[in-house]
TIZA-390733 format. One line per field, with one value per residue: x, y, z of N, C-alpha, C, O in turn; residue in one letter; residue number from 1. Coordinates in Angstrom, 3 decimals. Each point is the difference from the previous one (the first is absolute). Example, Ala and Ser with C-alpha at 12.3 -4.5 7.8 and 13.67 -1.06 7.14 Angstrom:
nX: [13.190 / -1.386]
nY: [-5.690 / 1.069]
nZ: [7.800 / -1.385]
caX: [-0.890 / 0.820]
caY: [1.190 / 1.190]
caZ: [0.000 / 0.060]
cX: [0.900 / -0.770]
cY: [1.200 / 1.090]
cZ: [0.000 / 0.730]
oX: [1.036 / 0.509]
oY: [-0.019 / 1.108]
oZ: [0.665 / 0.169]
residu: [A / S]
num: [1 / 2]
This chain:
nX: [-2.069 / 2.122 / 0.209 / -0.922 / -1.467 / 0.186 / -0.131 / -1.684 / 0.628 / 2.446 / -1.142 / 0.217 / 1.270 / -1.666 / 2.239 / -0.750 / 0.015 / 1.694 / 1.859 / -0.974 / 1.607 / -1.604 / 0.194 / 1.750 / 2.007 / -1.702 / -0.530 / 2.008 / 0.478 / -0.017 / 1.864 / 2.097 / -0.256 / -1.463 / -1.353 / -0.162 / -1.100 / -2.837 / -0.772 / -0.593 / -1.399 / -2.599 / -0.552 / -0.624 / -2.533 / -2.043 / 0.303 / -0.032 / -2.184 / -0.456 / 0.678 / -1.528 / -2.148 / 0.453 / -1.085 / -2.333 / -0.374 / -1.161 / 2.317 / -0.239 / -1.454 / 1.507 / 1.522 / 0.801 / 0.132 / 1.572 / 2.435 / 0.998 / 0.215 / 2.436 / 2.254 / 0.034 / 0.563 / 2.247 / 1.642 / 0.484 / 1.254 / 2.613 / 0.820 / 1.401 / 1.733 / 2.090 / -0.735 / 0.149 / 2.282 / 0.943 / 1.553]
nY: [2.701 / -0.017 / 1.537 / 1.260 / 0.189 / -2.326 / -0.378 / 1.495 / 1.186 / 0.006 / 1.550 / 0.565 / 1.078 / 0.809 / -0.838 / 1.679 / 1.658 / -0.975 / -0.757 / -1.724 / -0.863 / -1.032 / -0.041 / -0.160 / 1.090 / 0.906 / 0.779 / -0.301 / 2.405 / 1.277 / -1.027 / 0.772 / -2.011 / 1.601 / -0.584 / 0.960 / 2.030 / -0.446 / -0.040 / 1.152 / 2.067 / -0.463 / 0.534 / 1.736 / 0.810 / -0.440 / 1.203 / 1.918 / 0.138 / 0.031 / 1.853 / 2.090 / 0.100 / 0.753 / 2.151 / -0.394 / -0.295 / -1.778 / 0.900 / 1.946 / 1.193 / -1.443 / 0.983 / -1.416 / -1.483 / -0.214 / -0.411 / -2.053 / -0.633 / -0.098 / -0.254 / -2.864 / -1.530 / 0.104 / -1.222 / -1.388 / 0.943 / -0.094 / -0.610 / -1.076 / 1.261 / -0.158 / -1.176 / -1.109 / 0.937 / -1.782 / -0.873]
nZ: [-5.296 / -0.789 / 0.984 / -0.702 / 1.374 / -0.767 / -2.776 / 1.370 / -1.561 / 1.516 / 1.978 / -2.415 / 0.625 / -0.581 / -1.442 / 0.689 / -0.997 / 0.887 / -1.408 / -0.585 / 1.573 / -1.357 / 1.869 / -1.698 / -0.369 / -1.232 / -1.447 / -0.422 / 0.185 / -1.877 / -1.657 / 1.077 / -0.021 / 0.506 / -1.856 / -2.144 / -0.052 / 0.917 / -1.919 / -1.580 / 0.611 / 0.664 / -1.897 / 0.764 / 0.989 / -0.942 / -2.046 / -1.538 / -0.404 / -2.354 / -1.388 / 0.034 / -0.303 / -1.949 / 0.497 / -0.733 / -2.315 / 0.353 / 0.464 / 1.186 / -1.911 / -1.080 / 1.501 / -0.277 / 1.280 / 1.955 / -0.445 / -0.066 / 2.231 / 0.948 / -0.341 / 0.161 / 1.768 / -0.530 / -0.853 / 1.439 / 1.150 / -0.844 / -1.622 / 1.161 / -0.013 / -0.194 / 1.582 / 1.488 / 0.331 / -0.821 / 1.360]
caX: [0.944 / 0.375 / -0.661 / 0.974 / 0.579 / 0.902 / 1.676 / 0.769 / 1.029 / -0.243 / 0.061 / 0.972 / -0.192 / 1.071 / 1.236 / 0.919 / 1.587 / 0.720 / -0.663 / -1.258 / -0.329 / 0.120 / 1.299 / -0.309 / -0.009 / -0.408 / -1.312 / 0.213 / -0.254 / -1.408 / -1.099 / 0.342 / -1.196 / 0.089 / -0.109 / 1.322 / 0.830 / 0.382 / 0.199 / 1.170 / 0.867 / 0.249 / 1.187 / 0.865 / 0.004 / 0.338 / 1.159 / 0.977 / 0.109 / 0.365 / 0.646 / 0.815 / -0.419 / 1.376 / 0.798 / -0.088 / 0.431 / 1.463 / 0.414 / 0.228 / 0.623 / 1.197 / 0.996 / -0.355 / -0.631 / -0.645 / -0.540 / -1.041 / -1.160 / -0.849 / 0.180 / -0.897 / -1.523 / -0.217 / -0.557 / -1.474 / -0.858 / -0.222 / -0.841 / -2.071 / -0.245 / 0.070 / -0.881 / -1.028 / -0.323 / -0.596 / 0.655]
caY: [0.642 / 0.881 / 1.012 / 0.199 / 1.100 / -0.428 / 0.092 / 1.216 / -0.086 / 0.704 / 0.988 / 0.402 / 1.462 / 0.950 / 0.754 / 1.464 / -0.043 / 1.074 / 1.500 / 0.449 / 0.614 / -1.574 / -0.978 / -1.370 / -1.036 / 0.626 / -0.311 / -1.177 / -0.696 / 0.467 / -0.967 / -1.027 / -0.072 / -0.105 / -1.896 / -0.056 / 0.445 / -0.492 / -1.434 / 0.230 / 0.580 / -0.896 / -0.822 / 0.908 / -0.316 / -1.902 / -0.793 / 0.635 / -0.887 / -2.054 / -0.023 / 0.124 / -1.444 / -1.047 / 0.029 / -0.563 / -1.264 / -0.385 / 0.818 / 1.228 / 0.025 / 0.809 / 0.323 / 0.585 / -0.878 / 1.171 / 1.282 / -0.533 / -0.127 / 1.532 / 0.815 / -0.185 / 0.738 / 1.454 / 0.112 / -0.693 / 0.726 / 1.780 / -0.295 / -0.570 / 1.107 / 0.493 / -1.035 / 0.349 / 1.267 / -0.374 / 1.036]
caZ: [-0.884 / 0.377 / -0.462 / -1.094 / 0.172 / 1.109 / -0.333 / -0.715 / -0.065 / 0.627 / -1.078 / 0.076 / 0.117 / -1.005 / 0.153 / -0.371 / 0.598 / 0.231 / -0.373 / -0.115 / 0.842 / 0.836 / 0.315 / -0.322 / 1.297 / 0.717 / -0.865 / 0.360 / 1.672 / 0.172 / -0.308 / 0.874 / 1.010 / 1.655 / 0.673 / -0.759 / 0.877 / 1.309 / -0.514 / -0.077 / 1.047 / 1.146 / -0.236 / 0.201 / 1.225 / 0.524 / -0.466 / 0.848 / 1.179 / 0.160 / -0.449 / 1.014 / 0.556 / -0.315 / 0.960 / 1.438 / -0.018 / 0.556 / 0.716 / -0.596 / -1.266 / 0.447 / -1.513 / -1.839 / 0.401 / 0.340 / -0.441 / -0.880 / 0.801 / 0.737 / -1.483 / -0.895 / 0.467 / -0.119 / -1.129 / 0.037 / 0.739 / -1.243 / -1.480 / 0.781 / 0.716 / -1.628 / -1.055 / 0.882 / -0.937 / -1.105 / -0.763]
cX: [0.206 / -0.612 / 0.919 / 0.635 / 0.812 / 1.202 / 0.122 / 1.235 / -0.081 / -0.056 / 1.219 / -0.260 / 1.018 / 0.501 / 0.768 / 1.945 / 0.421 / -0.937 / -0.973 / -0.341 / 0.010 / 0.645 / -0.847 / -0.210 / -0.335 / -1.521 / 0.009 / -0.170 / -1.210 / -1.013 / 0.033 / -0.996 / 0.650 / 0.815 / 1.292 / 0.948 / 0.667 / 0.666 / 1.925 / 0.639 / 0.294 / 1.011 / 1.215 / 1.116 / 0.565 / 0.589 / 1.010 / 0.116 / 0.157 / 1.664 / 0.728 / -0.169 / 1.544 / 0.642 / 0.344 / 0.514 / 1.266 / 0.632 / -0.287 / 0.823 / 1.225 / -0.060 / -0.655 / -1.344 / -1.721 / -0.634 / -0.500 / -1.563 / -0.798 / -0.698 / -1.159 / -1.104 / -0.387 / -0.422 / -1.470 / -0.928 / -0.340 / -0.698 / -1.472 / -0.630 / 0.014 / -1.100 / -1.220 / -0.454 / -0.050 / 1.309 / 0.305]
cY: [1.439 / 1.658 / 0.449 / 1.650 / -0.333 / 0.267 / 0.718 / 0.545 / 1.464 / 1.323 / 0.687 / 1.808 / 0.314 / 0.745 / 0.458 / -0.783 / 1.119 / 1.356 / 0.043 / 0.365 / -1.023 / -0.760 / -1.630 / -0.920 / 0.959 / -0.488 / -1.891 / -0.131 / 0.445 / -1.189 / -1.194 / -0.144 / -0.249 / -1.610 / -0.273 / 0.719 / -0.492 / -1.461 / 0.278 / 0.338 / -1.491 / -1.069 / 0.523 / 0.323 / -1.391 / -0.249 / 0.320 / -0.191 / -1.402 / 0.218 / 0.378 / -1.003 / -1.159 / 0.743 / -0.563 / -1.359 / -0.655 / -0.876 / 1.462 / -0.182 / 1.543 / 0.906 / 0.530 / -0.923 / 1.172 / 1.475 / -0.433 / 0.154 / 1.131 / 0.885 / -0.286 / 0.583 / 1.325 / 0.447 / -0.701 / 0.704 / 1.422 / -1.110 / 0.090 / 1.595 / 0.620 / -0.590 / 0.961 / 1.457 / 0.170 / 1.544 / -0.367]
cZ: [0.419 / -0.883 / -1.572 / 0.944 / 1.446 / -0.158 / -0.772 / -0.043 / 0.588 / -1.629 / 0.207 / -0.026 / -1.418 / 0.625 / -0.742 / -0.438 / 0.655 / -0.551 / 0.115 / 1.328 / 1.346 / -0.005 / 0.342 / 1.685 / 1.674 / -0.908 / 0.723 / 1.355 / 0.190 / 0.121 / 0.938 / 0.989 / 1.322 / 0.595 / -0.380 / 1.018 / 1.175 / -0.101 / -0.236 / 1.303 / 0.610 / -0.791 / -0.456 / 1.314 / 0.659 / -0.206 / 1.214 / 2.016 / 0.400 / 0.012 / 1.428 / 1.177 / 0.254 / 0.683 / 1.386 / 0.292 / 0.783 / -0.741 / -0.989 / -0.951 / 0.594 / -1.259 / -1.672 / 0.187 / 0.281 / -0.792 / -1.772 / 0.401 / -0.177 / -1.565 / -0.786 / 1.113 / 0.025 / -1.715 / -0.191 / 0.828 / -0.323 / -0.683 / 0.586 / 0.325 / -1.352 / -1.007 / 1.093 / -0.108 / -1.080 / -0.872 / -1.293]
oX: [-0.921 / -0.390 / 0.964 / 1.049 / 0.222 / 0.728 / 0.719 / 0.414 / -0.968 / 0.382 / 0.481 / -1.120 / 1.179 / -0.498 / 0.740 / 0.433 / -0.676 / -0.963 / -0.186 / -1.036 / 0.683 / 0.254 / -0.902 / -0.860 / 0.656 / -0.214 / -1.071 / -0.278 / -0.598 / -1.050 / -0.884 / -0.319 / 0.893 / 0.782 / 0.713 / 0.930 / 1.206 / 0.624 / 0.834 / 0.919 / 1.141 / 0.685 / 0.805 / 1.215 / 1.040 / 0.492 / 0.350 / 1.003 / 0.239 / 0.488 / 0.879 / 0.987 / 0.212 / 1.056 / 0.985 / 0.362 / 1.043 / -0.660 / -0.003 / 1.056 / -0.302 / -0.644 / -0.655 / -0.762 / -0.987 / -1.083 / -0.664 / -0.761 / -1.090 / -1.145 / -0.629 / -0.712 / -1.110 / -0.955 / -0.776 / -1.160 / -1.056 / -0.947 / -1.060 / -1.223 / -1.091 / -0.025 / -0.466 / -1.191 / -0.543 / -0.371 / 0.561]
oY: [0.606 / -0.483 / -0.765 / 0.426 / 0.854 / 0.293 / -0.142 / -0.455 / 0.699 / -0.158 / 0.082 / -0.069 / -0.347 / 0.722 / -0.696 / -1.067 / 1.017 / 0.673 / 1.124 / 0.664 / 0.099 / -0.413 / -0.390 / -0.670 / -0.122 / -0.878 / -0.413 / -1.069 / -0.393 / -0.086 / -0.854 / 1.090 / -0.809 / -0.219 / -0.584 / -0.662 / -0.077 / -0.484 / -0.514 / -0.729 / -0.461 / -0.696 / -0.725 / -0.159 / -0.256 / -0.841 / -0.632 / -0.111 / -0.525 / -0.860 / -0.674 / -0.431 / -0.682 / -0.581 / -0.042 / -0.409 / 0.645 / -0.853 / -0.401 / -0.587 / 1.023 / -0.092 / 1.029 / 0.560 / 0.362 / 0.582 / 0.846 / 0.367 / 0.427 / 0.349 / 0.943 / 0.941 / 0.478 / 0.757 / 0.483 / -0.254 / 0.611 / -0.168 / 0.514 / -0.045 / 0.341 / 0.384 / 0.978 / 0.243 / 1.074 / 0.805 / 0.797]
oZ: [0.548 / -1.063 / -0.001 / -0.483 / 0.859 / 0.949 / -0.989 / 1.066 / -0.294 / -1.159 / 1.130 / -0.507 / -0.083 / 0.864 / -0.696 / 0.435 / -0.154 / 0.367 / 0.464 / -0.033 / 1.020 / -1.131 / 0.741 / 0.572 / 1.034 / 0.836 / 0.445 / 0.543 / 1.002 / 0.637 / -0.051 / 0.475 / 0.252 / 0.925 / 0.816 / 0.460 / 0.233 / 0.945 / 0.746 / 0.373 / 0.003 / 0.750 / -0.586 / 0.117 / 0.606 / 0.752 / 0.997 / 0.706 / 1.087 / 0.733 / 0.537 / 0.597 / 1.003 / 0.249 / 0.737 / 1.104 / 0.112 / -0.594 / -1.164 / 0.234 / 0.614 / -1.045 / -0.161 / -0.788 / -0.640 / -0.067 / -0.599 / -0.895 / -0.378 / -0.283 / -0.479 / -0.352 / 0.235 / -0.178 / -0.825 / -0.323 / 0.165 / 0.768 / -0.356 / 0.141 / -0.460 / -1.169 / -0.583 / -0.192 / -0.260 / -0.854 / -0.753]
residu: [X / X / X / X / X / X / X / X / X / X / X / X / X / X / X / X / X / X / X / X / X / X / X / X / X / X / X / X / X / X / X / X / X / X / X / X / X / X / X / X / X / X / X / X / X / X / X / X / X / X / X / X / X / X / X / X / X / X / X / X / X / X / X / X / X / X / X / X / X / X / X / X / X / X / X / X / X / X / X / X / X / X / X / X / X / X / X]
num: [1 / 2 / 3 / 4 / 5 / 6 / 7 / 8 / 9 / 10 / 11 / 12 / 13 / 14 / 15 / 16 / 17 / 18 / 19 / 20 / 21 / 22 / 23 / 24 / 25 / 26 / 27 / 28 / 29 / 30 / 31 / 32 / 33 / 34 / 35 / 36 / 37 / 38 / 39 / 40 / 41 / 42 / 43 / 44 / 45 / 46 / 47 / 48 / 49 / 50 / 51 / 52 / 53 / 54 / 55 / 56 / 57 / 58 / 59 / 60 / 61 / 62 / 63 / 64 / 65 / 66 / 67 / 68 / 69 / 70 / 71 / 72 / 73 / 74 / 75 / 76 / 77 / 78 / 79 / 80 / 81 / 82 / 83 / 84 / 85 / 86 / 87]
């Protein structure tokens, strides 16, 4: 059997609003763990390279086709890098 301190629930840090000085979603990345981060960038990252990956394909995606491609691997690869610094 498993320990009772296996499914503790993560701790949360008290937060301020605004005014009080601390910013809510700056207190929230404080609490994000390292594993959550790299976990996010590489599927972030990966994504965005499986995506451009379809460039190579034959025959080559043309046209609005293309720049659909290009456009999501580029928003998937800022998210994976934006999740990874933790802004």
């Amino acid at each position: 059997m498993a320990s009772k301190d296996a499914h503790q629930p993560l701790a949360t840090a008290p937060t301020k609003g605004v005014e009080g000085g601390a910013d809510k979603s700056r207190a929230q990345s404080d609490l994000d763990c390292l594993g959550c981060r790299l976990t996010g960038f590489a599927f972030g990252v990966g994504g965005g390279g499986y995506l451009l990956s379809h460039l190579l394909s034959e025959p080559a995606p043309k046209g609005a086709h293309r720049v659909v491609i290009v456009a999501s691997a580029a928003t998937l690869a800022a998210l994976g890098v934006y999740r990874a610094l933790g802004l």
